[in-house]
N, CA, C and O atoms as CSV, one atom per row, in Angstrom:
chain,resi,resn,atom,element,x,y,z
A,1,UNK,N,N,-10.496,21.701,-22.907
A,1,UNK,CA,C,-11.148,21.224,-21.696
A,1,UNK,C,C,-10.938,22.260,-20.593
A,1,UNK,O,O,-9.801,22.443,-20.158
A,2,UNK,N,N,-12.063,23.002,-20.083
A,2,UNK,CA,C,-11.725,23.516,-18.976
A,2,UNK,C,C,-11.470,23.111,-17.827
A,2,UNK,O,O,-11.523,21.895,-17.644
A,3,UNK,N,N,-11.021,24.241,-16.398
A,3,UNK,CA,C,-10.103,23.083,-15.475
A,3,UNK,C,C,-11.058,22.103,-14.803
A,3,UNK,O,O,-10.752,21.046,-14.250
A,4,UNK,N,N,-12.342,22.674,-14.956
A,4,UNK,CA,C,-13.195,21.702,-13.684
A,4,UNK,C,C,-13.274,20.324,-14.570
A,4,UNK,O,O,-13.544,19.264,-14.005
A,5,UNK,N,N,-13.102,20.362,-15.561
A,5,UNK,CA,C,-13.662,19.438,-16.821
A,5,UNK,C,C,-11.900,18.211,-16.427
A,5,UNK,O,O,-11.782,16.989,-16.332
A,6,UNK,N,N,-10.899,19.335,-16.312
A,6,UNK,CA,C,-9.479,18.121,-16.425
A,6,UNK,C,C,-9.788,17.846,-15.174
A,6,UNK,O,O,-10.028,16.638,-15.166
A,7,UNK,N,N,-9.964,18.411,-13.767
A,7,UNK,CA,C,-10.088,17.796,-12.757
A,7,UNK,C,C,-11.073,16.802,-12.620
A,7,UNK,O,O,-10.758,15.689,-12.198
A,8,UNK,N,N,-11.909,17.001,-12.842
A,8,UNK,CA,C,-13.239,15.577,-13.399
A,8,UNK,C,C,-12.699,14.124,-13.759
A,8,UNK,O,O,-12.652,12.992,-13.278
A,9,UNK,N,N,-12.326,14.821,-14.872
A,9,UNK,CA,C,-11.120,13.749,-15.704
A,9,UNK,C,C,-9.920,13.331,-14.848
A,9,UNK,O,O,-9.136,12.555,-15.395
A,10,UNK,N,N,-9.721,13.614,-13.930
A,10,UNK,CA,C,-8.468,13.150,-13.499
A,10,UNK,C,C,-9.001,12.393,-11.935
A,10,UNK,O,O,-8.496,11.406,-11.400
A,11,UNK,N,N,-9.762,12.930,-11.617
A,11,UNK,CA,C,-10.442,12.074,-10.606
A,11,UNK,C,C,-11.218,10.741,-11.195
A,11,UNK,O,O,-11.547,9.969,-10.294
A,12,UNK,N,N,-11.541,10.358,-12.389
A,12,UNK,CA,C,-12.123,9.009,-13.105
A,12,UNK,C,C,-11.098,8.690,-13.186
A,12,UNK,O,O,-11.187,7.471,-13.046
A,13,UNK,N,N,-9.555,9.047,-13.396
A,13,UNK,CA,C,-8.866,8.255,-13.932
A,13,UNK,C,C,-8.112,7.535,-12.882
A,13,UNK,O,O,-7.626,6.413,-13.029
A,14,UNK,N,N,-8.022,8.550,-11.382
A,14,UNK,CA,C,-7.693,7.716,-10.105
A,14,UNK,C,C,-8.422,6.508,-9.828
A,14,UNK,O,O,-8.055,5.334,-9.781
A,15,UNK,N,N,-9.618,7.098,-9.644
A,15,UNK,CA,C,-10.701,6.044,-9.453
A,15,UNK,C,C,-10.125,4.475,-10.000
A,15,UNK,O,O,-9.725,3.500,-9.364
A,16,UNK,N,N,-10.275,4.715,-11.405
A,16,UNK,CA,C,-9.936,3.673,-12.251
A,16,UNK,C,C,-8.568,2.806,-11.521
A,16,UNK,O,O,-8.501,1.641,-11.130
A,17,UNK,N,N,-7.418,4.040,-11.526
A,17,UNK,CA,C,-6.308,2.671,-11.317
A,17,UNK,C,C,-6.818,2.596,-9.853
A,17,UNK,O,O,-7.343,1.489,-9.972
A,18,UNK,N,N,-7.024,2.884,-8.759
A,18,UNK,CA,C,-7.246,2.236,-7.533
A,18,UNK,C,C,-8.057,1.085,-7.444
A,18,UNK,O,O,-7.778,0.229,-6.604
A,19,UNK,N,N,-9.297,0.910,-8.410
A,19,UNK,CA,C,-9.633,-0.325,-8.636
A,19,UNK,C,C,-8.527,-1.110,-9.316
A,19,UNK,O,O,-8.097,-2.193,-8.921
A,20,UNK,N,N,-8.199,-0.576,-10.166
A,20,UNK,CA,C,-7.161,-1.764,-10.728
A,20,UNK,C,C,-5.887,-2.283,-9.425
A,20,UNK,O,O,-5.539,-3.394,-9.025
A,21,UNK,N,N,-5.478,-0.927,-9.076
A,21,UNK,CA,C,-5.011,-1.481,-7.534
A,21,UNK,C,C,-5.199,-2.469,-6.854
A,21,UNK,O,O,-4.501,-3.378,-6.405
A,22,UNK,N,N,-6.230,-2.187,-6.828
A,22,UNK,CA,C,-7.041,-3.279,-5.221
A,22,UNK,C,C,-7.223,-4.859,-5.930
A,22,UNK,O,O,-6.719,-5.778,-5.284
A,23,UNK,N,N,-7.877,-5.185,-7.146
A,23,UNK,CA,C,-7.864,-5.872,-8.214
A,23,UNK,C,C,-6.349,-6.787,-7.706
A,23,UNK,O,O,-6.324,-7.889,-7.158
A,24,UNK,N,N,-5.227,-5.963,-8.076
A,24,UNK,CA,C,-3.903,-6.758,-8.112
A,24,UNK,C,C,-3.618,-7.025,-6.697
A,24,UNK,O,O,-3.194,-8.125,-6.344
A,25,UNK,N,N,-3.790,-6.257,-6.035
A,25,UNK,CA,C,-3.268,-6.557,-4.499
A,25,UNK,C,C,-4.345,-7.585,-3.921
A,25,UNK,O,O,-4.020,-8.160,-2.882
A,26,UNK,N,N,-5.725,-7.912,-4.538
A,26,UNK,CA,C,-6.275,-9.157,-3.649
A,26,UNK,C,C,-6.211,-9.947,-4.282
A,26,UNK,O,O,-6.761,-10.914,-3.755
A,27,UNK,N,N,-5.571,-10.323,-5.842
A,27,UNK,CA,C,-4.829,-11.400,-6.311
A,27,UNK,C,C,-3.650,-11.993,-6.007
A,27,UNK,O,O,-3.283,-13.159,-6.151
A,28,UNK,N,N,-2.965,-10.792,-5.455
A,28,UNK,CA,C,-1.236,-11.757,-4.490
A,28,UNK,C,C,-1.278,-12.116,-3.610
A,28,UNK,O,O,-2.024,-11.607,-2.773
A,29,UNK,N,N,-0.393,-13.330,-3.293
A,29,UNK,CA,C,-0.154,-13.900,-2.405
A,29,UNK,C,C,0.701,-13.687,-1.145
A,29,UNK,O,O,0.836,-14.544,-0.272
A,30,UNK,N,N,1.215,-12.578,-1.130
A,30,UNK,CA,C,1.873,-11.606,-0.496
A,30,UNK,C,C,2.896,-12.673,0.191
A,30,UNK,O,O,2.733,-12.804,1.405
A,31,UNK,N,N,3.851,-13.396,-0.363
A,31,UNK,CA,C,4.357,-14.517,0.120
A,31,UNK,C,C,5.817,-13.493,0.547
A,31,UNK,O,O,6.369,-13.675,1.633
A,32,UNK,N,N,6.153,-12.800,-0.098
A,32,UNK,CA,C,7.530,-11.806,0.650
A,32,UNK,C,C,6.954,-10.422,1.180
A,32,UNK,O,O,5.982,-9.834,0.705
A,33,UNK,N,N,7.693,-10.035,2.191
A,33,UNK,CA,C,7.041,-8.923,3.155
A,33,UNK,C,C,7.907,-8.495,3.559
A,33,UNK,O,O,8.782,-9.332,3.784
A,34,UNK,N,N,8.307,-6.889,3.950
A,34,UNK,CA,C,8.977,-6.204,4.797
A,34,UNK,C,C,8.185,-4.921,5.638
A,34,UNK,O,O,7.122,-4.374,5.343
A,35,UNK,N,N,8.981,-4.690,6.637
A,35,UNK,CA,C,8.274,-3.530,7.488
A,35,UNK,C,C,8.905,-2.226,6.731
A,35,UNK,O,O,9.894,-1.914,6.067
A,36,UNK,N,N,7.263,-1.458,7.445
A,36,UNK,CA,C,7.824,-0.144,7.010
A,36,UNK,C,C,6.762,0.871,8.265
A,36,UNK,O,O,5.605,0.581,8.570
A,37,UNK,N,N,7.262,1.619,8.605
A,37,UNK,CA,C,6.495,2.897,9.179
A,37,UNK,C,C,5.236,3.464,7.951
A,37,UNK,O,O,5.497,3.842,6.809
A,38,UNK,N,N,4.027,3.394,8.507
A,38,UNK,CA,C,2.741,4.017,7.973
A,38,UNK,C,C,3.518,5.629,8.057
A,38,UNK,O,O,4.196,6.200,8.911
A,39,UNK,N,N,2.983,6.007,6.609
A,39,UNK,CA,C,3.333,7.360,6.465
A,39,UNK,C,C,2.509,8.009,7.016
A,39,UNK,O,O,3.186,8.775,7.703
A,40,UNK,N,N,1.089,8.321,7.257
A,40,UNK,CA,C,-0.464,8.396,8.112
A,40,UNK,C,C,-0.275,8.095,9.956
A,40,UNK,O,O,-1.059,8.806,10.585
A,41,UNK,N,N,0.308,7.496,10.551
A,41,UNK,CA,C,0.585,7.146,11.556
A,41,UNK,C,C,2.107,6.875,12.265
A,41,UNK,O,O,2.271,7.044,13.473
A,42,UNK,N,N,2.868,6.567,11.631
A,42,UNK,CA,C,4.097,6.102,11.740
A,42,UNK,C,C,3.994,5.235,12.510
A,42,UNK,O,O,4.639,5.329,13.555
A,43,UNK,N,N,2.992,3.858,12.238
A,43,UNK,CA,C,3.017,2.876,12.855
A,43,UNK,C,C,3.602,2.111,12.223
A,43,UNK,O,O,3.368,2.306,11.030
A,44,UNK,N,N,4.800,0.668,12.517
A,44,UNK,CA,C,4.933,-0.316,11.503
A,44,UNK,C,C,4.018,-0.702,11.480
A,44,UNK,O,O,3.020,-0.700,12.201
A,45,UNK,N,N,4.428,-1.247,10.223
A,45,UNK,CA,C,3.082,-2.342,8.984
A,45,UNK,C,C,3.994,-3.157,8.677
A,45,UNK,O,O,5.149,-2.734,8.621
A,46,UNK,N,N,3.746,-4.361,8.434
A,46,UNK,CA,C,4.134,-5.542,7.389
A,46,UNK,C,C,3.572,-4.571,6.302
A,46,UNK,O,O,2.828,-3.591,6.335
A,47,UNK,N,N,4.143,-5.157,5.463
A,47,UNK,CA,C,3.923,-4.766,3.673
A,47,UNK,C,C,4.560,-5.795,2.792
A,47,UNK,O,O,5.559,-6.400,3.181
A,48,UNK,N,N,3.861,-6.084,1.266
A,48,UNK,CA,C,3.849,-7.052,0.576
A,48,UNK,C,C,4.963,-6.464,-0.616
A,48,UNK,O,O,4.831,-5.333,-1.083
A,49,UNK,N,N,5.865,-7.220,-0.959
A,49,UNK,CA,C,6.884,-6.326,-1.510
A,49,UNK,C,C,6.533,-6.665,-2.830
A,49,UNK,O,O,7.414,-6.239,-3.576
A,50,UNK,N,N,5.470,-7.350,-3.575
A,50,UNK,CA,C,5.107,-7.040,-4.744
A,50,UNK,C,C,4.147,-6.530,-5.034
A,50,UNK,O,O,4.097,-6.136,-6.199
A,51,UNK,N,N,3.004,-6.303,-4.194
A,51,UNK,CA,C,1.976,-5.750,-4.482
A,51,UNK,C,C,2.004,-4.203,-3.861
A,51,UNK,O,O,1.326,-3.302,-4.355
A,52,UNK,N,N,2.832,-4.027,-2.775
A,52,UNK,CA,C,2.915,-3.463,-1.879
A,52,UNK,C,C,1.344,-2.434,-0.666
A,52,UNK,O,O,0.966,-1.312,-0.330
A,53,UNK,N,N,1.001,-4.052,-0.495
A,53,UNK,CA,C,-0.161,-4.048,0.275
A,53,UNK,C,C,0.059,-3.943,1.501
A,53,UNK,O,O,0.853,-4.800,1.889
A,54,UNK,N,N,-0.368,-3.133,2.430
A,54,UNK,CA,C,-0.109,-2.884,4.013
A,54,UNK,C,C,-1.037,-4.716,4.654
A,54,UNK,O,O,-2.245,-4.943,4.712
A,55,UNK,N,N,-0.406,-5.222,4.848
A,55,UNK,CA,C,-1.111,-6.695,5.275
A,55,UNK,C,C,-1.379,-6.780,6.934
A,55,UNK,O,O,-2.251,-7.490,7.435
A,56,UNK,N,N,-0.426,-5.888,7.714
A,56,UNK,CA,C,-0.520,-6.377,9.322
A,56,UNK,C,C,-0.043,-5.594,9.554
A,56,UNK,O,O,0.113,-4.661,8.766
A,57,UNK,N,N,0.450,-5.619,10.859
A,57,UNK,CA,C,1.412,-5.678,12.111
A,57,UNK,C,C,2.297,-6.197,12.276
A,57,UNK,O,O,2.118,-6.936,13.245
A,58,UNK,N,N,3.546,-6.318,11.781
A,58,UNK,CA,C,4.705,-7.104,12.622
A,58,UNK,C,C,4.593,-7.919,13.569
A,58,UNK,O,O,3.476,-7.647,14.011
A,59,UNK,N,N,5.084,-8.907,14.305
A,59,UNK,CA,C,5.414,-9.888,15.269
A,59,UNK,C,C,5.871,-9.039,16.117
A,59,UNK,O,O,6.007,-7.923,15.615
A,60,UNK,N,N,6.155,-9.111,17.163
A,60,UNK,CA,C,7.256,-8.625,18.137
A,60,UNK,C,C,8.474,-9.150,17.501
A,60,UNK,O,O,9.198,-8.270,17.036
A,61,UNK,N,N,8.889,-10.375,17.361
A,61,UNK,CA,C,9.739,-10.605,16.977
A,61,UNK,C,C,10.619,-10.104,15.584
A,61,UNK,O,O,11.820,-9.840,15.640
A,62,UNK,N,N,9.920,-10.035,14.509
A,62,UNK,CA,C,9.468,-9.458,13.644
A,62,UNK,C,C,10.470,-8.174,13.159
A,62,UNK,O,O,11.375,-7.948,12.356
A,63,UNK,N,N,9.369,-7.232,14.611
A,63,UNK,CA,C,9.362,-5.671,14.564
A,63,UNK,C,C,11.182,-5.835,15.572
A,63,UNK,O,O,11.874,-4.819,15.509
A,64,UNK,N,N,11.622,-6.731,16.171
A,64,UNK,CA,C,12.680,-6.234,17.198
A,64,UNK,C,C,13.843,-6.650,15.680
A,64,UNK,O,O,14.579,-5.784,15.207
A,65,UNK,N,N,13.813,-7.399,15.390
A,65,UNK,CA,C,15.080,-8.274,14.199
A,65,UNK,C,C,14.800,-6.782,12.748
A,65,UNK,O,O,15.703,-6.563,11.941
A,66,UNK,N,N,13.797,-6.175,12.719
A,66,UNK,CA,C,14.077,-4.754,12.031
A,66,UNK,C,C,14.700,-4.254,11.978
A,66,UNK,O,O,15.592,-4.076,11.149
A,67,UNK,N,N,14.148,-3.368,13.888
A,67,UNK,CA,C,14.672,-2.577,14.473
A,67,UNK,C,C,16.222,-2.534,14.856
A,67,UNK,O,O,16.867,-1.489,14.940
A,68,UNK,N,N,16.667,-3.656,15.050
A,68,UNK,CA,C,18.252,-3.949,14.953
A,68,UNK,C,C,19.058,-3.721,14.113
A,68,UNK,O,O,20.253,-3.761,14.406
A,69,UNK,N,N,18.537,-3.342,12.518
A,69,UNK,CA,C,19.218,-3.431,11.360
A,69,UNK,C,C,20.306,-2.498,11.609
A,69,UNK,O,O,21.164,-2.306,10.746
């Protein structure tokens, strides 16, 4: 396989799991959550600690009982 041919191939195969991604993450219920800084922004996010889906924004409250750790 030449390289444009594996890169081809390797871009279908992202493709693929990111659907399968998205698939699992809009099947959970995201019932446990922790914050984390967006790596893209370094904004907190809520995040789903099994799917690990960016879901929100923190509370104020939330984001201060974190920040205390």
């Amino acid at each position: 396989m030449e390289k444009t041919g594996k890169v081809k191939f390797i871009n279908e195969e992202i493709k693929k799991l990111e659907k399968l991604k998205n698939e699992i993450q809009d099947g959970c219920t995201h019932k446990e959550t922790y914050i984390k800084f967006s790596d893209r922004v370094g904004t907190p996010k809520t995040v789903c600690s099994n799917c690990e889906k960016e879901i929100g924004y923190p509370t104020k409250e939330k984001l201060d009982k974190f920040l205390q750790k």
